[in-house]
MARLONU-704759 format. One record per atom (N, C-alpha, C, O): residue number from 1; x, y, z; atom name; residue in one letter. Coordinates in steps of 0.05 Angstrom, whole numbers, always signed. Example, Ala and Ser with C-alpha at 12.3 -4.5 7.8 and 13.67 -1.06 7.14 Angstrom:
// residues 2
<site 1,<+264,-114,+156>,N,a>
<site 1,<+246,-90,+156>,CA,a>
<site 1,<+264,-66,+156>,C,a>
<site 1,<+285,-66,+169>,O,a>
<site 2,<+257,-45,+142>,N,s>
<site 2,<+273,-21,+143>,CA,s>
<site 2,<+258,+1,+157>,C,s>
<site 2,<+268,+23,+161>,O,s>
This chain:
// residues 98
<site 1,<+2101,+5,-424>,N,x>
<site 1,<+2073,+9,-426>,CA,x>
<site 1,<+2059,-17,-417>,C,x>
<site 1,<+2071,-38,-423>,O,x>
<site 2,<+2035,-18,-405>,N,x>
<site 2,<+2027,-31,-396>,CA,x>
<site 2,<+1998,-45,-410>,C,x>
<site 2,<+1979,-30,-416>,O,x>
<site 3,<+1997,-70,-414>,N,x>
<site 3,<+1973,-78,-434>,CA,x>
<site 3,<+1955,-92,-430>,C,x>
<site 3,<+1964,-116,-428>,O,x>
<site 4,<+1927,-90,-426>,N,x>
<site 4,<+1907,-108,-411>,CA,x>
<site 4,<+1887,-109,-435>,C,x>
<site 4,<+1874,-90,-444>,O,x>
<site 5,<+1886,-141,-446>,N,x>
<site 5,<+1857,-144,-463>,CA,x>
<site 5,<+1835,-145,-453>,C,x>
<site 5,<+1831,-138,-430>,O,x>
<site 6,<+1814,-157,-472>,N,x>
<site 6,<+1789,-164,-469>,CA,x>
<site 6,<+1782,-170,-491>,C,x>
<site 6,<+1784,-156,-511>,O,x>
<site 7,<+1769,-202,-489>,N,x>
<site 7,<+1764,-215,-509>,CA,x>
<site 7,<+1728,-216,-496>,C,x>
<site 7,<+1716,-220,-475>,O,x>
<site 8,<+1724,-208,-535>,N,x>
<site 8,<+1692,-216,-528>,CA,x>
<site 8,<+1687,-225,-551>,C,x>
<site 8,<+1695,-212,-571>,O,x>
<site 9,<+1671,-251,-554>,N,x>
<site 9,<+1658,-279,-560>,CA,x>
<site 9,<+1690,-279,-583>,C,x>
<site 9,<+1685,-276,-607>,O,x>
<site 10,<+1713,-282,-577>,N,x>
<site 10,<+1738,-294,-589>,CA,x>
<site 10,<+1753,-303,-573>,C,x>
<site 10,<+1750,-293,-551>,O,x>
<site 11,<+1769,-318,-574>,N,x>
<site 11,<+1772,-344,-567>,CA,x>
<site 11,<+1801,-329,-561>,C,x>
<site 11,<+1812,-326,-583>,O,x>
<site 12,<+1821,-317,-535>,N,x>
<site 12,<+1845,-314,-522>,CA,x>
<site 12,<+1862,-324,-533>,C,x>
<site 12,<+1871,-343,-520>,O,x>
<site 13,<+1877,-318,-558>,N,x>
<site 13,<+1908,-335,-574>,CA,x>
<site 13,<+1939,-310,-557>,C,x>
<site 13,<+1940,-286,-550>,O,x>
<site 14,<+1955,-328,-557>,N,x>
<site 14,<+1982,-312,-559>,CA,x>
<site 14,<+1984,-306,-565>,C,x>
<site 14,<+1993,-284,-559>,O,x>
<site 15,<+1977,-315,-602>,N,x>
<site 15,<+1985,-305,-624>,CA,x>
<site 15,<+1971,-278,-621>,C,x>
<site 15,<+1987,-261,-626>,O,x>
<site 16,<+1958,-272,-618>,N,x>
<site 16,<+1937,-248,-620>,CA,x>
<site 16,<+1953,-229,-596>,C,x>
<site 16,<+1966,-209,-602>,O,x>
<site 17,<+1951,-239,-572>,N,x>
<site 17,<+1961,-212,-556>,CA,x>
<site 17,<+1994,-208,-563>,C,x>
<site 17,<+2002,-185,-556>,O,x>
<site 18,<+2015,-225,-575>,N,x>
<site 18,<+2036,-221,-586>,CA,x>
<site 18,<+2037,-201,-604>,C,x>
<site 18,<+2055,-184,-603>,O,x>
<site 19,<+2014,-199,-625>,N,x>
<site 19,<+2018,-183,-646>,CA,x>
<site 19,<+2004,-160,-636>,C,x>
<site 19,<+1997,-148,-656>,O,x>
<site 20,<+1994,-145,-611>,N,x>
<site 20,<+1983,-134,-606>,CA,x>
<site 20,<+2009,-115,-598>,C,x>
<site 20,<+2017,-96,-611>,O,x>
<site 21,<+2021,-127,-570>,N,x>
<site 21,<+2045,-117,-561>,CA,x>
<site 21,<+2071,-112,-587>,C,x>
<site 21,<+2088,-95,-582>,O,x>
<site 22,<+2072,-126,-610>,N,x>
<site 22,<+2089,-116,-623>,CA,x>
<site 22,<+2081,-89,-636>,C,x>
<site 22,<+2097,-71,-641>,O,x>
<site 23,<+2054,-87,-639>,N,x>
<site 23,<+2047,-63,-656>,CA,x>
<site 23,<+2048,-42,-635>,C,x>
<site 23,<+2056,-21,-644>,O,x>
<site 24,<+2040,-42,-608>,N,x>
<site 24,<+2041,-26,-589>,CA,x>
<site 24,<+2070,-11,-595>,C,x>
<site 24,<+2074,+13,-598>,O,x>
<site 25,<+2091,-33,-597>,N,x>
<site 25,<+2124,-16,-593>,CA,x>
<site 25,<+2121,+10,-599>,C,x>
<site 25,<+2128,+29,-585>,O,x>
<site 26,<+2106,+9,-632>,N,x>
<site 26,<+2110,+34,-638>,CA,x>
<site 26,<+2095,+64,-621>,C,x>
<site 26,<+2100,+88,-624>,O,x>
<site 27,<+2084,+55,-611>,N,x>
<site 27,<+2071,+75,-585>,CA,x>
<site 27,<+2082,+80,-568>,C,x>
<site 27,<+2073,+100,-557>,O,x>
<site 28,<+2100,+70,-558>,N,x>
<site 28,<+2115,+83,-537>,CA,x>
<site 28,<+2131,+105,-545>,C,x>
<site 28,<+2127,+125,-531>,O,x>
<site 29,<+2143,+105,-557>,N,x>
<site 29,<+2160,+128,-556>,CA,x>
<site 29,<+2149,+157,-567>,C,x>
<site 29,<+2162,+175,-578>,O,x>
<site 30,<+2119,+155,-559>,N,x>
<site 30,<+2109,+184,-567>,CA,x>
<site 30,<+2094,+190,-541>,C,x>
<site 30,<+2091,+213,-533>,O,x>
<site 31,<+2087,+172,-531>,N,x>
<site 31,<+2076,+177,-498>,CA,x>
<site 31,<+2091,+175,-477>,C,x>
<site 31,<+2109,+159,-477>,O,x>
<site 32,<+2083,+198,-450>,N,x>
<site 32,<+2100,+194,-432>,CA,x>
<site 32,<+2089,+168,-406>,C,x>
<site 32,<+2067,+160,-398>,O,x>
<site 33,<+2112,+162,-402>,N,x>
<site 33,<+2112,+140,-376>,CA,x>
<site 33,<+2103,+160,-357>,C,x>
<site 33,<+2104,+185,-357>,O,x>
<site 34,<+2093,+137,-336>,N,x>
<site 34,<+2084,+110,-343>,CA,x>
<site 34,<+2048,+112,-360>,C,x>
<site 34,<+2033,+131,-360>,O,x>
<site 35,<+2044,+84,-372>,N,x>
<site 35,<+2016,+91,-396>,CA,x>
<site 35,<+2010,+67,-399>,C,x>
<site 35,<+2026,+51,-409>,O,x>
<site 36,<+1985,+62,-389>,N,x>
<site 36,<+1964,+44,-392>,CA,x>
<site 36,<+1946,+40,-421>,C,x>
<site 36,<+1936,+59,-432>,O,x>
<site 37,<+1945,+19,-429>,N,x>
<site 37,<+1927,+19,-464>,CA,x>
<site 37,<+1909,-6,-442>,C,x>
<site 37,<+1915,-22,-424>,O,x>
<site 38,<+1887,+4,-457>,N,x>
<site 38,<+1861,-35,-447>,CA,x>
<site 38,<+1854,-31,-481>,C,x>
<site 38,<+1845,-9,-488>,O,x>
<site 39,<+1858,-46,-496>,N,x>
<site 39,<+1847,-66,-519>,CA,x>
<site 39,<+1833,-89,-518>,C,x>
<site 39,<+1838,-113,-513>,O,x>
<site 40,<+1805,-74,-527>,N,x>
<site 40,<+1786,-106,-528>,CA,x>
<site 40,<+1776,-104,-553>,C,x>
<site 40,<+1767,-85,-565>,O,x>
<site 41,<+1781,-134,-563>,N,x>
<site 41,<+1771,-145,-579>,CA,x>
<site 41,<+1752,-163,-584>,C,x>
<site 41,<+1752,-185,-572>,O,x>
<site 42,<+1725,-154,-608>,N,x>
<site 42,<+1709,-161,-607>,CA,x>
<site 42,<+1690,-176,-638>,C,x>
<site 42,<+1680,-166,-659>,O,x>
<site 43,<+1693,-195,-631>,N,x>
<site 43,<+1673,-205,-658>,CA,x>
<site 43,<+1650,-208,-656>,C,x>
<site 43,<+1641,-222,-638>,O,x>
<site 44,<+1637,-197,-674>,N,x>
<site 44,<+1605,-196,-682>,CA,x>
<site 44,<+1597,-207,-707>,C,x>
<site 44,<+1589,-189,-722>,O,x>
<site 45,<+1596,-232,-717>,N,x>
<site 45,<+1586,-237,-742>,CA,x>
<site 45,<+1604,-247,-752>,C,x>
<site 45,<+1618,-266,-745>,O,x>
<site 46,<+1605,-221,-785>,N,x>
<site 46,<+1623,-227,-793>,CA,x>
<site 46,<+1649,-198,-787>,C,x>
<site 46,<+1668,-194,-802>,O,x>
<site 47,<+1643,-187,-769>,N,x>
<site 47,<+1653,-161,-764>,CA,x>
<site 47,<+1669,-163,-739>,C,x>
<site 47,<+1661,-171,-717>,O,x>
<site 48,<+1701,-153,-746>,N,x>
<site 48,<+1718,-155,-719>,CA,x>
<site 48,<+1731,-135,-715>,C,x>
<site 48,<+1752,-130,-727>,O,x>
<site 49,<+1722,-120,-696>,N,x>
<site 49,<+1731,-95,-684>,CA,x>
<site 49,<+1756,-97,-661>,C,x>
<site 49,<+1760,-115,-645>,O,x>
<site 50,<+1768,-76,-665>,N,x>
<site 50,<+1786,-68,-636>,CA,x>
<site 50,<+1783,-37,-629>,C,x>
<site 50,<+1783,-16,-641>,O,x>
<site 51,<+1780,-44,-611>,N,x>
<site 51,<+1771,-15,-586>,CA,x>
<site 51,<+1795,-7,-573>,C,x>
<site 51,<+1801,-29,-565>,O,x>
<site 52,<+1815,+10,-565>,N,x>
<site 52,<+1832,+13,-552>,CA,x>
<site 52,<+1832,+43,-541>,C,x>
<site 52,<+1828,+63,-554>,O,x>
<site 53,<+1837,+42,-512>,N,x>
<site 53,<+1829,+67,-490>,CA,x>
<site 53,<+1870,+70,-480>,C,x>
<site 53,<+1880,+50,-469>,O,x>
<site 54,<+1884,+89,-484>,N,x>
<site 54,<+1903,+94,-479>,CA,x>
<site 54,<+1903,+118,-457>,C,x>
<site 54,<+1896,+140,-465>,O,x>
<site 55,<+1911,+115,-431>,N,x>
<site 55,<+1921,+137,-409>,CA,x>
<site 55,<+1948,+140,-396>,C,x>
<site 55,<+1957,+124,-380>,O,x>
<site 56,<+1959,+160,-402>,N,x>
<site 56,<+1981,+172,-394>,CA,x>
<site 56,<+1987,+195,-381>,C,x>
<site 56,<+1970,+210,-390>,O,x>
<site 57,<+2000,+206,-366>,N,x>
<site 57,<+1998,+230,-356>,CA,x>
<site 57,<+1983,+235,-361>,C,x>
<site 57,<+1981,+227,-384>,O,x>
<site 58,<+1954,+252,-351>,N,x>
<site 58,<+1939,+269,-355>,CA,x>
<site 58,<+1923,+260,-381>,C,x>
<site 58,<+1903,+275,-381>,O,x>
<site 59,<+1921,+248,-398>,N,x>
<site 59,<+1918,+244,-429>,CA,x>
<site 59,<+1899,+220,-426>,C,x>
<site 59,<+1901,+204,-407>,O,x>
<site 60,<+1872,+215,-452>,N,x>
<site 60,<+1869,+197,-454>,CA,x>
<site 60,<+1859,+188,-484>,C,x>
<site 60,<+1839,+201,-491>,O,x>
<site 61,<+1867,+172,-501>,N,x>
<site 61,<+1863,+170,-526>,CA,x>
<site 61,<+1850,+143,-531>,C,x>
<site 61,<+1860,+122,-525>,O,x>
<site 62,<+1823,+148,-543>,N,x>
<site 62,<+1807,+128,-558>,CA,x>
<site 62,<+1813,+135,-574>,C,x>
<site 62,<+1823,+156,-581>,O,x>
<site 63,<+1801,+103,-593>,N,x>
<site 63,<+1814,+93,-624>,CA,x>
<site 63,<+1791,+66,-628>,C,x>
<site 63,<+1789,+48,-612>,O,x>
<site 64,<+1777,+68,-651>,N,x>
<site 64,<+1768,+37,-647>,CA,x>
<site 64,<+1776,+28,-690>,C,x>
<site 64,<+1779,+44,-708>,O,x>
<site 65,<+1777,+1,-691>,N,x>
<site 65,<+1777,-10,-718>,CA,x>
<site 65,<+1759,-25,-730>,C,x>
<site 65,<+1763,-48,-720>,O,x>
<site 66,<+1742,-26,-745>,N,x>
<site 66,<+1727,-54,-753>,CA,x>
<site 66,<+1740,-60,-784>,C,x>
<site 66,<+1743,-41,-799>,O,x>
<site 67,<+1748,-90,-793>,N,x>
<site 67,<+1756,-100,-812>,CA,x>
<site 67,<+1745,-134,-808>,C,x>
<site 67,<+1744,-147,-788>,O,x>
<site 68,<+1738,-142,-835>,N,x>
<site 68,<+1737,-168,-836>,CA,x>
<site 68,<+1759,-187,-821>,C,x>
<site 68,<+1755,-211,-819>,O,x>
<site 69,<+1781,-176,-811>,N,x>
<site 69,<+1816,-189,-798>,CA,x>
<site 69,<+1810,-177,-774>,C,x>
<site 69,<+1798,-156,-771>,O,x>
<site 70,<+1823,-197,-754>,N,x>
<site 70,<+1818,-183,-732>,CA,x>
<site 70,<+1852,-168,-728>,C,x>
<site 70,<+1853,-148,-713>,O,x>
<site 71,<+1870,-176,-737>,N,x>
<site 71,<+1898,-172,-742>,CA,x>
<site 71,<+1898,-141,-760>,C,x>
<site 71,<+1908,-121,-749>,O,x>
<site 72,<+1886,-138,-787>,N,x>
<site 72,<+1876,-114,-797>,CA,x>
<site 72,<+1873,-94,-772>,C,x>
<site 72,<+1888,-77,-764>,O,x>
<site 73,<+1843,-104,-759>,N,x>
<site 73,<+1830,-95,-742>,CA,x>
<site 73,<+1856,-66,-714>,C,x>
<site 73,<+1860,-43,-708>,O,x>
<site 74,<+1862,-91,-711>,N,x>
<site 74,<+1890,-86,-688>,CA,x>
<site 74,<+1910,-66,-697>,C,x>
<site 74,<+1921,-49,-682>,O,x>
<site 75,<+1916,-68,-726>,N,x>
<site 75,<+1942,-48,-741>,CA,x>
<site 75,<+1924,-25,-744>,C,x>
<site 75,<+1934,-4,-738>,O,x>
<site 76,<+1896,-24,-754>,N,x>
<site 76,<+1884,+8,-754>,CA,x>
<site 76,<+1883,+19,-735>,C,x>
<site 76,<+1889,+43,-738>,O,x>
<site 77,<+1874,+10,-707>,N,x>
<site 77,<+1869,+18,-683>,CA,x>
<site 77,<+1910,+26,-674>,C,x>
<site 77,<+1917,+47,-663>,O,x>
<site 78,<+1922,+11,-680>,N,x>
<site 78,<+1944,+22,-667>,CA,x>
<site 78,<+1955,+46,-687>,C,x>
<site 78,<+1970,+64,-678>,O,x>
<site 79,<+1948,+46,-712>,N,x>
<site 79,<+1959,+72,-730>,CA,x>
<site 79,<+1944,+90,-722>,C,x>
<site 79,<+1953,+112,-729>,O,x>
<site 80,<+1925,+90,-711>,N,x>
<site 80,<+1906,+117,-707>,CA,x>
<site 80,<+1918,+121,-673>,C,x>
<site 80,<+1927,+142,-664>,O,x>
<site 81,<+1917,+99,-660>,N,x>
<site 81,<+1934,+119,-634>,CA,x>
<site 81,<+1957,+134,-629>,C,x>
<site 81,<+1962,+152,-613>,O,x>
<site 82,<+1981,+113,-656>,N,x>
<site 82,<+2002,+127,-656>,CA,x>
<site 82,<+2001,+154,-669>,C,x>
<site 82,<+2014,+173,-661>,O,x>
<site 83,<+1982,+154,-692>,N,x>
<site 83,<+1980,+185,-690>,CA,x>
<site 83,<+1972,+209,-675>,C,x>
<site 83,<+1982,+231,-675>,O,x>
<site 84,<+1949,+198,-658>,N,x>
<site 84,<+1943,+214,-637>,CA,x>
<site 84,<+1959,+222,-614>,C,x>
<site 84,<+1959,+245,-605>,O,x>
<site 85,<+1975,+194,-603>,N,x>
<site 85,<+1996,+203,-589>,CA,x>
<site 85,<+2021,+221,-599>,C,x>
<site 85,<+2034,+233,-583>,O,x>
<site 86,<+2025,+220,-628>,N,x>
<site 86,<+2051,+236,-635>,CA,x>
<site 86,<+2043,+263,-639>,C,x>
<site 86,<+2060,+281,-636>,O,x>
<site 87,<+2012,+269,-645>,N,x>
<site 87,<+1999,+302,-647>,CA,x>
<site 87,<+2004,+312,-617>,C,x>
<site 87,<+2013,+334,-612>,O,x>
<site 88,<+1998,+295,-598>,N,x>
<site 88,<+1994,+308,-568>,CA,x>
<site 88,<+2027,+308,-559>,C,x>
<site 88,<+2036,+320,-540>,O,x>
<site 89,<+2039,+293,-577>,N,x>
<site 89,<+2066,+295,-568>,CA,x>
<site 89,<+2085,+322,-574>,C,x>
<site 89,<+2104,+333,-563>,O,x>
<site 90,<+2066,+324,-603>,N,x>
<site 90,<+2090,+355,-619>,CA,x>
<site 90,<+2073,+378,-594>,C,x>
<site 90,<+2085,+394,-579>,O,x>
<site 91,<+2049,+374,-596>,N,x>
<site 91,<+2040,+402,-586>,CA,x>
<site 91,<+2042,+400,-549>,C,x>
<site 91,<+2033,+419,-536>,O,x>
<site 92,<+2050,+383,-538>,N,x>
<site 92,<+2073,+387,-525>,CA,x>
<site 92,<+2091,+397,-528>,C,x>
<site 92,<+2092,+418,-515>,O,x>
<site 93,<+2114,+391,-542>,N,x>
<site 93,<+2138,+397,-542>,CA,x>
<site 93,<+2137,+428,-559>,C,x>
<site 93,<+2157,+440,-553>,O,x>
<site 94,<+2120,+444,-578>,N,x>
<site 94,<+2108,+468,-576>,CA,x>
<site 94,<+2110,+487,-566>,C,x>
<site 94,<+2119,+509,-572>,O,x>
<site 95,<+2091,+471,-538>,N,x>
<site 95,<+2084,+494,-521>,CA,x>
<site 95,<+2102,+490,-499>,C,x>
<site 95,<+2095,+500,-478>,O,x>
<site 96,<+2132,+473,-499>,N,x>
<site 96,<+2146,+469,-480>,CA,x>
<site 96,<+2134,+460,-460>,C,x>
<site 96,<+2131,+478,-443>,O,x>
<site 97,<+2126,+439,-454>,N,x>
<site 97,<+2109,+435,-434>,CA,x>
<site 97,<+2126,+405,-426>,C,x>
<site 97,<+2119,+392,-406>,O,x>
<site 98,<+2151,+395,-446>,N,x>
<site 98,<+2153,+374,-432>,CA,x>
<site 98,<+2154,+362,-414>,C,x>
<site 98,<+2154,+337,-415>,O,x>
């Protein structure tokens, strides 16, 4: 899977896109290759959101998070895609469509 940020008014750490790609792992294996995610992250205040737009075959799944952490932030947004990707994944495999 393929991963492109966007930082807005926060400051570009490793640490940050490291823990981004670790939490992604768990997304792969419910979407089909090849699958693009763009995650931008954004602070406002005291409010830090992540936005994440996921496309894959035919598919496209928004997800966004706001938490005081921008790390918080990042783990809601990826639990809510991995769920979305694993619903589109059963009802796939369902309707035999793999």
């Amino acid at each position: 899977m393929e991963l492109d940020f966007t930082f807005r008014n926060v400051e570009s750490t490793e640490a940050i896109k490291e823990w981004a790609l670790k939490r992604f792992k768990k997304v792969v294996k419910h979407v089909k290759e090849p699958a693009h995610a763009h995650l931008t992250l954004i602070v406002d205040k005291h409010r830090h959101r992540a936005e994440c737009t996921l496309r894959t075959d035919g598919e496209t799944l928004r997800a966004a998070g706001e938490t005081a952490d921008m790390y918080a932030s990042i783990d809601a947004v990826v639990a809510t895609i991995e769920n979305a990707a694993r619903r589109t994944k059963e009802r796939r495999v369902s309707s035999h469509e793999l």
